[in-house]
C-alpha positions in Angstrom: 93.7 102.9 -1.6 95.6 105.5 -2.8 98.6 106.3 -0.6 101.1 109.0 -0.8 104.6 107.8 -0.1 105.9 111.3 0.3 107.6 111.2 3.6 107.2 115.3 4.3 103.9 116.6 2.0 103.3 120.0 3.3 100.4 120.5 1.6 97.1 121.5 3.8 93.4 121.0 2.8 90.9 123.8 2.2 87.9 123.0 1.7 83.9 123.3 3.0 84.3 121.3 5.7 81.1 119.9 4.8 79.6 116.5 6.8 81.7 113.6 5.0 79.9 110.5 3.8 82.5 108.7 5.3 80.7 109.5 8.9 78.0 107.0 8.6 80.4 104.2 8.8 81.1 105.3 12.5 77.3 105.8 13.5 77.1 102.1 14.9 78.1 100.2 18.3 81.7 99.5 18.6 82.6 97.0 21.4 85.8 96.3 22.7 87.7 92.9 21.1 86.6 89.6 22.4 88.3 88.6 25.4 88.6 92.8 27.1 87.3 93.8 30.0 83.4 95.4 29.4 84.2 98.7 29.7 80.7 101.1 30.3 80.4 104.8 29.0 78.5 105.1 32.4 81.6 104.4 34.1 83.7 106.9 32.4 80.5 109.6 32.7 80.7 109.1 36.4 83.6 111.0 36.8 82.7 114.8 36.3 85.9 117.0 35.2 85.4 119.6 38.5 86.1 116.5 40.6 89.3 115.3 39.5 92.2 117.2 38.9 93.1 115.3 35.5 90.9 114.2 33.1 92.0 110.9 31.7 90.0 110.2 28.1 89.9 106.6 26.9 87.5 104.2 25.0 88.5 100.4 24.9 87.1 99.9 21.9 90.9 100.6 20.5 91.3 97.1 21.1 89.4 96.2 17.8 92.6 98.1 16.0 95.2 95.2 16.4 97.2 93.1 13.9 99.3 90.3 14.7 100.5 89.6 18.1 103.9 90.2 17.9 103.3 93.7 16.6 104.6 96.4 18.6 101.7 99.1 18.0 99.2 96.7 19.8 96.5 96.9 22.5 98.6 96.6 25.3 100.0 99.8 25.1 96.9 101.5 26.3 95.4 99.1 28.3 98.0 98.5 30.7 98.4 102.2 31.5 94.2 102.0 31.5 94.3 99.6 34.3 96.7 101.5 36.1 95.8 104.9 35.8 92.0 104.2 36.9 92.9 103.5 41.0 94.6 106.6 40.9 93.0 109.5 43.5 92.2 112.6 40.9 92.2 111.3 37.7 88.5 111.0 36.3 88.1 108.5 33.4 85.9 109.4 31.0 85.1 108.2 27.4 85.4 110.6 24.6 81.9 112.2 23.5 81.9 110.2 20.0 82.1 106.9 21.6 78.4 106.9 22.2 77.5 107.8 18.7 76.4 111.5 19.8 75.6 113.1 16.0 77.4 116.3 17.0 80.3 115.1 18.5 80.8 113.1 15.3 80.2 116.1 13.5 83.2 117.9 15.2 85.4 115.2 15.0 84.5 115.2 10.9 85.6 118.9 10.8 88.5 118.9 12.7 90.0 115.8 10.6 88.8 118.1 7.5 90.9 120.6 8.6 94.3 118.7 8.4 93.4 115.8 5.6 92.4 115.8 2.5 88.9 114.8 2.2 89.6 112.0 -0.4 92.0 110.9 2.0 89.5 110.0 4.7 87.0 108.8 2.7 89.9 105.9 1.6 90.8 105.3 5.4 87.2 104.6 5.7 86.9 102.5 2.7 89.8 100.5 3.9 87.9 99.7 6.8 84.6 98.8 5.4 86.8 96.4 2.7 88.0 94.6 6.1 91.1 96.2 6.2 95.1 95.3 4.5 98.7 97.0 4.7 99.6 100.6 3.7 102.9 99.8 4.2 104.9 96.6 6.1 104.2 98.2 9.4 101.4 100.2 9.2 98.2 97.9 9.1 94.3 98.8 9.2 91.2 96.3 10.1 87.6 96.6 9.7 87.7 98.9 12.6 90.6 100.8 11.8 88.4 103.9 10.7 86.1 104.0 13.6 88.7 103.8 16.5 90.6 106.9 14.9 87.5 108.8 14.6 86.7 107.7 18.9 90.5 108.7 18.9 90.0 112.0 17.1 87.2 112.8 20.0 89.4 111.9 22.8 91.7 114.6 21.8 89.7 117.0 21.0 87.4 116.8 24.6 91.0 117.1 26.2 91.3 120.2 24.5 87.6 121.2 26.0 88.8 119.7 29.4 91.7 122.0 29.8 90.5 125.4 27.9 86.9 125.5 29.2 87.4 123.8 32.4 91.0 124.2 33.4 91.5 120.8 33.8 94.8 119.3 32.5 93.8 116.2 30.4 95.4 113.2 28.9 94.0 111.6 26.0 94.8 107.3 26.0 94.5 106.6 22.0 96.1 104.7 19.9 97.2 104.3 16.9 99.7 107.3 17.3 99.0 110.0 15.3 101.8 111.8 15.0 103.3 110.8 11.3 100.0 111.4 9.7 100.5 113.5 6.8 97.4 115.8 5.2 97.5 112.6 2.4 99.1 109.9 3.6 99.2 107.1 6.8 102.8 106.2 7.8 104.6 105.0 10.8 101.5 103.3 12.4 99.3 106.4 11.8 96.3 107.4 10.4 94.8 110.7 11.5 97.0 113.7 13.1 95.1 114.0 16.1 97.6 117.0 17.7 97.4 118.9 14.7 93.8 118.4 14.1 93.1 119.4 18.4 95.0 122.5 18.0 93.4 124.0 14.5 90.1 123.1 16.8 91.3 124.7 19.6 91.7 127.9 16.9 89.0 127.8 14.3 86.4 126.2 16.7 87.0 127.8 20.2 88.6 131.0 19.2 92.2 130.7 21.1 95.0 133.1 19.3 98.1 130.7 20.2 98.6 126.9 20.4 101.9 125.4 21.2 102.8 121.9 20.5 105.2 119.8 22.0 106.6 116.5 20.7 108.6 114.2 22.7 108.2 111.3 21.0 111.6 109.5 20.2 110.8 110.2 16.3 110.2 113.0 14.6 106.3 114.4 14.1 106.6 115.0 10.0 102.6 115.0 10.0 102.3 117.6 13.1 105.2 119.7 11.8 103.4 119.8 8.3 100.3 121.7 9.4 102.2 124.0 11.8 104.1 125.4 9.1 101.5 126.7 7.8 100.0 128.8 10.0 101.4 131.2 12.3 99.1 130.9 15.1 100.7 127.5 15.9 104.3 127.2 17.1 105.8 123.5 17.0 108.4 121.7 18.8 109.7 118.2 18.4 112.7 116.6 20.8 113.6 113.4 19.4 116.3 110.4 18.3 118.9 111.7 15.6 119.1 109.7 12.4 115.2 108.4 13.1 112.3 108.0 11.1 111.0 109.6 9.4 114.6 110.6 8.7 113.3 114.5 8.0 113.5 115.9 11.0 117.0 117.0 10.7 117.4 120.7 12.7 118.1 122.0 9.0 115.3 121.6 7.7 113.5 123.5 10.7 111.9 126.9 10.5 109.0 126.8 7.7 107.6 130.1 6.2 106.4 131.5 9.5 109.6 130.0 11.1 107.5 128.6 13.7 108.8 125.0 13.8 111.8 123.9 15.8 113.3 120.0 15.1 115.9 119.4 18.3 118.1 116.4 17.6 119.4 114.0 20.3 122.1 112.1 19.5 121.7 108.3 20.5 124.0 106.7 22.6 125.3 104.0 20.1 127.5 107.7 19.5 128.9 107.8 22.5 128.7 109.1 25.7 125.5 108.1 27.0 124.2 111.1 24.6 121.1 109.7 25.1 120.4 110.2 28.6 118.2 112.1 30.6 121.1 114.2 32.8 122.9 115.2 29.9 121.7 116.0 25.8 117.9 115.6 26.4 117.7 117.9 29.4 120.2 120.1 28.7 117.9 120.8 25.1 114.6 120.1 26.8 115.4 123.3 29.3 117.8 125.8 27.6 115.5 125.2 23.9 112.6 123.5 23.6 110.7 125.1 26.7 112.1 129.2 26.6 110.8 128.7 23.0 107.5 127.6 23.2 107.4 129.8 26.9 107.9 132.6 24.5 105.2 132.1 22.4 102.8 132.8 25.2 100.6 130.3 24.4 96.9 129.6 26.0 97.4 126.2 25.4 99.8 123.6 25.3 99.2 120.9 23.3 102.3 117.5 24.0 102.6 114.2 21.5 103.4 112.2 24.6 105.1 109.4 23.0 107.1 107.4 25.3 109.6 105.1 23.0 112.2 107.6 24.2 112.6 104.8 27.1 115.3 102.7 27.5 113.7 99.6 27.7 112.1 101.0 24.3 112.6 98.2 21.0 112.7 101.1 18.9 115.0 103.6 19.7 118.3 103.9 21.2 118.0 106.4 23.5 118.0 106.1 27.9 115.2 107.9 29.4 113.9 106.7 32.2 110.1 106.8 33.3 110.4 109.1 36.2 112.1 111.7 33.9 108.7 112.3 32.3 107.8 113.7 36.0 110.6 116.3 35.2 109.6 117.5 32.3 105.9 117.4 33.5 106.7 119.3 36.1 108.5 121.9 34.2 105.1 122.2 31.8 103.2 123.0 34.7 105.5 125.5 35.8 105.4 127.1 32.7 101.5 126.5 31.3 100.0 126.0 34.3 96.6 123.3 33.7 96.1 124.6 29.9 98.2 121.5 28.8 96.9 118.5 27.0 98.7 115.8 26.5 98.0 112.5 23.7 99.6 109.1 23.4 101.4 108.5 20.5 104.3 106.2 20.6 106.2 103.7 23.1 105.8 100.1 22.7 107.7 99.0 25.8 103.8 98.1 27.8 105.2 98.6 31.2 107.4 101.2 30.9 105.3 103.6 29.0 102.7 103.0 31.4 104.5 104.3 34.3 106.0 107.1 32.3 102.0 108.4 31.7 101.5 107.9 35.2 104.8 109.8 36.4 103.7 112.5 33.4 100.1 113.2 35.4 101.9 113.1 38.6 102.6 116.9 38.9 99.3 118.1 37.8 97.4 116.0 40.4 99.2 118.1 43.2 97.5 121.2 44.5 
């Protein structure tokens, strides 16, 4: 497989968009791993999007996407919040559109990863896959299934995107792997495929929106999101996150990009000092006075969050102090702002129970009248 070990490749794909080869390997049956709950589409097509007031989007076939036990990007952290989100009154489960096999939801999954990766990069994701997987790197790992959970994955976003722009319901999409590092030629940082970037040029090319905001409050630094942002204007990109993290390029000085459209906020962690870290003082006082009057003035018609959740305290890898009911805050503050044209997408946090109740506390808000 050919990997590219630049940390922050800016380069885009342009190309025909044409239906990939590599789809064929996802046109089969993909059951969850042995020893998960059955899980039924029927179950998750019960739950029509005009009664609920969020639209949850998961497919336990992610379980088949797991490495060694003690690894931290494992099943858990999806089923957990699964089990807990689905007894909760106004959240509709639903599985994404692709996890049936539908041709032309594969087909719009195909060309909105087109749009973001190189096409020779997908085909080796795929061929990784097929081979029965291996390491790109000490921590990023791919199986057999690898392929065909990040195309499900890929769907998931992209029907929360449909969810909150055609139907005005607010929808959170339960993936994993995260997707955030994922460069337009390379998988880093437990990611494959940018899903965020890949939802939002959908939401532009595909369902004709002007303006697409992204948010990233995952503890690190979204290299792979920021990389297609820069380069078109009709995105704007924000990412709040851990100073000194990987991928170790989100620095604030190397913000901006040619339609200075990108903004990298820092945090300082609280191994500095200060409880820096915390919630009441550096990460709200940047969430409210920058992140959100920037993206507010973009006027956006949708919001589009990397909802990773390693910014927790009980988080094993970061350092900063968040606390799970401080992801009801800043939900709160998104609806305010956006109003139910925000999607939101898992990408990191590894502590199971934690970052389950932080995605339940970040629904909380838009489940109110």
């Amino acid at each position: 497989m050919r990997v590219v070990a630049c940390l922050s490749c800016y380069a885009l794909l342009h190309c025909s968009r044409s239906r990939s080869a590599a789809l064929a390997f996802v046109q089969r049956p993909l059951e969850p791993a042995a020893g998960a709950r059955a899980w039924k589409h029927a179950h998750y097509a019960s739950a029509d999007p005009s009664d609920c007031r969020v639209k949850v989007i998961y497919d336990e076939s992610h379980t088949r996407h797991a490495a060694r036990s003690d690894h931290s990007e494992c099943p858990a952290r999806a089923t957990v919040a699964a089990d807990l989100l689905q007894g909760v009154a106004g959240i509709g489960m639903v599985a994404p559109a692709a996890a049936s096999g539908d041709a032309d939801a594969l087909d719009k999954v195909m060309r909105a990863l087109h749009r973001v990766h190189k096409d020779w990069y997908i085909e080796d994701i795929a061929a990784m896959s097929r081979r029965g997987g291996g390491n790109v790197d000490f921590d990023t790992y791919v199986t057999k299934d690898t392929y065909d959970v990040c195309v499900r994955a890929t769907s998931a976003w992209l029907d929360a995107v449909d969810s909150a722009v055609t139907h005005g319901t607010p929808a959170f999409a339960l993936t994993r792997p995260p997707g955030h590092h994922a460069t337009p030629m390379a998988a880093m940082g437990f990611c494959f495929f940018n899903f965020a970037g890949a939802a939002a040029m959908y939401a532009l090319d595909e369902l004709g929106l002007e303006r697409v905001a992204l948010l990233d409050f995952d503890v690190h630094f979204g290299n792979g999101v920021a990389a297609v942002a820069r380069q078109d204007a009709r995105l704007r990109y924000c990412s709040l996150h851990e100073a000194g993290s990987f991928p170790f390029t989100g620095t604030e000085e190397l913000a901006g990009g040619p339609h200075k459209n990108l903004r990298q906020l820092e945090v300082q962690p609280q191994y500095f000092g200060g409880g820096k870290g915390t919630w009441a003082e550096s990460y709200e006082k940047r969430f409210k006075e920058e992140a959100l009057p920037w993206l507010v003035e973009f006027d956006p018609q949708l919001l589009i969050v990397s909802a990773g959740y390693d910014a927790l305290e009980a988080d094993p890898l970061a350092t900063l102090t968040m606390q799970p009911e401080n992801y009801r805050e800043i939900a709160q503050l998104l609806r305010g702002a956006f109003g139910n044209k925000v999607v939101f997408g898992l990408e990191g946090g590894y502590a199971v129970e934690e970052t389950a109740c932080a995605i339940h506390m970040t629904l909380q808000p838009f489940l109110e009248p």
